[in-house]
N, C-alpha and C positions, 0 to 999 in steps of 0.2 A: 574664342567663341567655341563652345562645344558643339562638337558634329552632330548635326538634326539625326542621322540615323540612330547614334548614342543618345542623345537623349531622347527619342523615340521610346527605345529599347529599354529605359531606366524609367521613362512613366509607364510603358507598360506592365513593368515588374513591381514599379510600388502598388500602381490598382491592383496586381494580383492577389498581392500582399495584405491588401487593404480588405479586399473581398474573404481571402481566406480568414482573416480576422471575425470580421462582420458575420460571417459565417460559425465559426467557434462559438461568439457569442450568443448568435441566434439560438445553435443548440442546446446551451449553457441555461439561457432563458426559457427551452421548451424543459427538458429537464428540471428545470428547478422546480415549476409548477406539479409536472408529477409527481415529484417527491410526499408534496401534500397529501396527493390522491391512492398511493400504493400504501403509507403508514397508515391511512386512517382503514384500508382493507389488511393490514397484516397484525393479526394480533402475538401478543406478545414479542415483537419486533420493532426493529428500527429499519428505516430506509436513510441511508448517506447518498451526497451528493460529494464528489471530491472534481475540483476544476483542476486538471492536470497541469494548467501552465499557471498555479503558483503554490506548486508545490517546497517547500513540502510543507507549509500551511494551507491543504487543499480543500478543505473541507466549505464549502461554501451554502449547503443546507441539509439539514437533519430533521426527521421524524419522529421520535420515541428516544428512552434514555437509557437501554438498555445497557452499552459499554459507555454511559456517563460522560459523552463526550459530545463539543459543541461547533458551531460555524467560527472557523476562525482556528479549529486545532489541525494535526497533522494527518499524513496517512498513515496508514497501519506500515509497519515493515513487509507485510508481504505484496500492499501492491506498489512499495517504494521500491523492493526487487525486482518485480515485473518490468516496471519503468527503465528500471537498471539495463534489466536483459536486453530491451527490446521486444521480450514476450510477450507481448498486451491482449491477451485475448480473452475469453469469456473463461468464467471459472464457475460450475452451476454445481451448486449442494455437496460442497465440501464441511467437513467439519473441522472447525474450532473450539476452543474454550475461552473460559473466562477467567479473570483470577482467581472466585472461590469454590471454580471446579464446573458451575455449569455448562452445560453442552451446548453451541450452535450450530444452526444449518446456516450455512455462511453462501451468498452468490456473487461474483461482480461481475456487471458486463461492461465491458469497455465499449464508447461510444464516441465513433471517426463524424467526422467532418464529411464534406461532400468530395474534397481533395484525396479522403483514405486517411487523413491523417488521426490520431486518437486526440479525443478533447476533452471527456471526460469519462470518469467511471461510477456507475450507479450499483451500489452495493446495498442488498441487505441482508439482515442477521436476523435468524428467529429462534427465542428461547426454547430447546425442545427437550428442555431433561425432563420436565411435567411431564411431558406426553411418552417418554421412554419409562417414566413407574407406569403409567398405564397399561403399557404396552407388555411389562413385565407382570403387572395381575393378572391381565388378560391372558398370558403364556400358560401362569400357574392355574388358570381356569379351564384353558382350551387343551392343555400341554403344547406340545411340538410341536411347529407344520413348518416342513421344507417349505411352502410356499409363501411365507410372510415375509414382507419385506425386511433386507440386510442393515445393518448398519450404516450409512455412508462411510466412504476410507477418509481419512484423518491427513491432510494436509502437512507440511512443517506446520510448526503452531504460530499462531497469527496474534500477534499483541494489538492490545485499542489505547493507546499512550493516548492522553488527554493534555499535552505540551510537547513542543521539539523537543524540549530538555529529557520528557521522559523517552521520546521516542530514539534519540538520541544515546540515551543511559542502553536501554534495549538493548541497544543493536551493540553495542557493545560490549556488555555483557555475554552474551550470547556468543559473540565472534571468537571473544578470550575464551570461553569455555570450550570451545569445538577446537580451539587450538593448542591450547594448556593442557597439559597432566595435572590430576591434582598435586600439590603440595612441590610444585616444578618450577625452578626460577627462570625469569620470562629472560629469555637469549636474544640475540638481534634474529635470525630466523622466524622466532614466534614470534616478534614483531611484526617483520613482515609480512608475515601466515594473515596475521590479525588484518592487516591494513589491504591487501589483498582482496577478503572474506568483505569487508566492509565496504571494497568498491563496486563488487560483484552485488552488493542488496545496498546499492543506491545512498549511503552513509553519505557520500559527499554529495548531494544535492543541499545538505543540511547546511545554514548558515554558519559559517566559523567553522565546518567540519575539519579541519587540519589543526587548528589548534584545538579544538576539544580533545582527540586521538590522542594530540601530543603528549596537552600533560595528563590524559590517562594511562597511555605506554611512557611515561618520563622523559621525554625526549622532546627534543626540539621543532618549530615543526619546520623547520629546513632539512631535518633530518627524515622528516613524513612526507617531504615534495621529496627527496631524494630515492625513498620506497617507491611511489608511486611511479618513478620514471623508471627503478627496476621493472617493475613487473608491467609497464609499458615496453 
């Protein structure tokens, strides 16, 4: 028979459990609804919703179509990073781009539970290369003034992958180019370098992420658990 103080102790922690739950999703649910109500106020933008605990298909509602992506696709790599670090914090009017070069003013704020814990992130992006030729006639009209507002500073670059598979490719790509020389055949080192790079921005939260790495670095992925426990 289990001791009444142990099982005491193990119903109190499932309600806790349960509560923290029911909690997530409450907020989950008040979030969603805004979603609606910030896209139909942001023009030329989108507003995301991304529910962090299923990641990394997190995306759970979208406003506008702006990087072409829908409920049911992944996170970006940078707030798969974030996740990664443990940095979850607000990130306000950062810029990014797009693939054919347009500029955004990029926000996410991470949004805790009543525990402190993060549950989800509410991101949105607004097209702002229009309003930068503007801002450029306006320059060539008014000239120079020390006082008009700067640039925002430009973040690593933020990709909006519209499948795991592309999000996936990404981060990959990217990892081998920051570790590779061009025209350089890949060593066991740059292997690791790669696999390394890829834990640190959340690569393996990705379904199958071990053997995807593997047969992109050729290898086994006994031989990618075996990196992994290096640099562990």
């Amino acid at each position: 028979m289990l001791d009444p103080a142990i099982a005491s102790i193990e119903a109190q922690a499932d309600a806790s459990a349960a509560a923290m739950t029911n909690d997530a999703a409450h907020v989950v649910d008040v979030l969603r609804e805004l979603v609606g109500v910030l896209g139909a106020t942001v023009p030329m933008g989108e507003v995301i919703l991304h529910d962090l605990g299923r990641l990394p298909n997190s995306i759970i509602a979208i406003s506008g179509d702006l990087t072409q992506r829908s409920v049911g696709g992944p996170a970006t790599n940078y707030l798969l990073q974030k996740v990664a670090s443990g940095a979850l914090e607000n990130e306000i009017g950062y810029a990014t781009f797009l693939p054919d070069g347009r500029a955004l003013r990029s926000s996410t704020m991470i949004v805790r539970g009543a525990s402190g814990t993060p549950v989800a992130a509410l991101c949105i992006n607004v097209e702002v290369s229009s309003w930068a030729r503007v801002r450029a006639i306006a320059t060539a009209m008014l000239g120079n003034d020390d006082s008009m507002p700067r640039p925002v500073s430009r973040l690593p670059t933020e990709d909006f992958p519209r499948t795991v598979v592309e999000l996936a490719d990404h981060l990959m790509d990217r990892a081998i180019e920051d570790v590779l020389p061009p025209e350089t055949k890949m060593k066991k080192t740059h292997r690791i370098a790669v696999v390394q790079i890829l834990k640190t921005r959340g690569f393996f939260n990705i379904k199958e992420a071990v053997e995807l790495v593997a047969d992109r670095l050729n290898v086994s992925r006994f031989t990618i658990y075996n990196y992994l426990n290096e640099i562990n």
